[in-house]
RODO-2510 file (C-alpha; in nm, 4 decimals, decimal comma):
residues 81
     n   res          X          Y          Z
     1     x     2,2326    11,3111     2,3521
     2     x     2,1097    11,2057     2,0112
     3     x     1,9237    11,4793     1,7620
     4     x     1,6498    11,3131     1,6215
     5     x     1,3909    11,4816     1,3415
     6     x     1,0655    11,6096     1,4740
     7     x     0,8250    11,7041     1,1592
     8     x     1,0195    11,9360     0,9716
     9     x     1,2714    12,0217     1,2402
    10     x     1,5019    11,8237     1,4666
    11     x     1,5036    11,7848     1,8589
    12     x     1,7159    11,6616     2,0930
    13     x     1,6646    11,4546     2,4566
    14     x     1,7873    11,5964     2,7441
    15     x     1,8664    11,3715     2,9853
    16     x     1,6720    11,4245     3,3294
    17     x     2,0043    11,5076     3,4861
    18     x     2,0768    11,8263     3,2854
    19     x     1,6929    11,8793     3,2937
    20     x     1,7598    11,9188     3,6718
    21     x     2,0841    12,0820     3,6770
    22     x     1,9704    12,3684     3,4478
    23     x     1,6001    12,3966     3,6659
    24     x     1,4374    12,3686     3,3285
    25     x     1,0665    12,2075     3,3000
    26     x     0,8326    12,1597     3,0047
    27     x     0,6712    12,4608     2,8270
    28     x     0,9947    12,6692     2,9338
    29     x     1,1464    12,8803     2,6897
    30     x     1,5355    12,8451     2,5872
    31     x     1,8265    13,0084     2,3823
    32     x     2,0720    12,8286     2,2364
    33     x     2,3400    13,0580     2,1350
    34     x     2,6664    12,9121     1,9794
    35     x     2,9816    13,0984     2,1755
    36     x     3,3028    13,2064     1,9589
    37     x     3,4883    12,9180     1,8900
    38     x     3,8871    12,9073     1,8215
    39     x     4,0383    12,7036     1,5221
    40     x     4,0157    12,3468     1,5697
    41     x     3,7903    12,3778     1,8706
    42     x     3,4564    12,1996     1,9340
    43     x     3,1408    12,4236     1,9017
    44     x     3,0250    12,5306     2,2512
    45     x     2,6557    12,6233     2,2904
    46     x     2,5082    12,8490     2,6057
    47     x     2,1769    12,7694     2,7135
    48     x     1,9599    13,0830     2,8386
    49     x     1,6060    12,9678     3,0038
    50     x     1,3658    13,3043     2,9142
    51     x     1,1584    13,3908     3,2408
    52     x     0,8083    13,2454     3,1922
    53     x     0,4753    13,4918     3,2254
    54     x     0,4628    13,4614     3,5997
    55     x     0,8317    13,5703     3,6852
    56     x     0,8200    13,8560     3,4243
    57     x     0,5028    13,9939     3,6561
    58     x     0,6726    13,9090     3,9616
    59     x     0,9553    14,1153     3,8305
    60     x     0,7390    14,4109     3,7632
    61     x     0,5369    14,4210     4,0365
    62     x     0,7492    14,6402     4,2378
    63     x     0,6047    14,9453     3,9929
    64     x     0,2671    14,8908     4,0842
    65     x     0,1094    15,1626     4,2362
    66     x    -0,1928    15,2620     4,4979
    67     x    -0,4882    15,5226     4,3933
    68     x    -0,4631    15,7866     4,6584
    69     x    -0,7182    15,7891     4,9685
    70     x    -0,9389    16,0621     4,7809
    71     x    -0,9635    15,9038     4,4191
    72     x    -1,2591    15,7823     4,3141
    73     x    -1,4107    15,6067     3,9747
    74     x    -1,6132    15,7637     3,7447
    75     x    -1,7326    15,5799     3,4471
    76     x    -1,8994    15,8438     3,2890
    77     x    -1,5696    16,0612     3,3372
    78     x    -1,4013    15,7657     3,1990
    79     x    -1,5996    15,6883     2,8684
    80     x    -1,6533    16,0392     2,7603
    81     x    -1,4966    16,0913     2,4700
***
């Protein structure tokens, strides 16, 4: 892979095979963390793909609830302040 600068910052390529491997797409979300090293060892980096809006409310949509059988609007009762 070869880091490259990109305005003011630099970027690298990923090649299409990691792309794949790690499930990644464009417009995802990653975090690049280095991991503890030892002396004389090469850096090691892991790569954390953040869920994206539609599998953080997949993930909470187990706490939705249901208005009981009796419940019923009232937008007066709801704007009086």
């Amino acid at each position: 892979m070869q880091v490259s600068k990109w305005g003011n910052s630099l970027a690298v390529r990923l090649p299409v095979s990691l792309v794949q491997e790690l499930g990644i797409a464009d417009g995802d979300e990653l975090v690049l963390q280095p991991a503890p090293r030892q002396a004389a060892q090469p850096a090691i980096v892991s790569v954390t793909r953040l869920p994206g809006k539609l599998e953080r409310l997949q993930a909470v949509r187990h706490l939705r609830g249901s208005w009981g059988a009796d419940f019923v609007f009232d937008r007066d009762e709801a704007n009086a302040r």
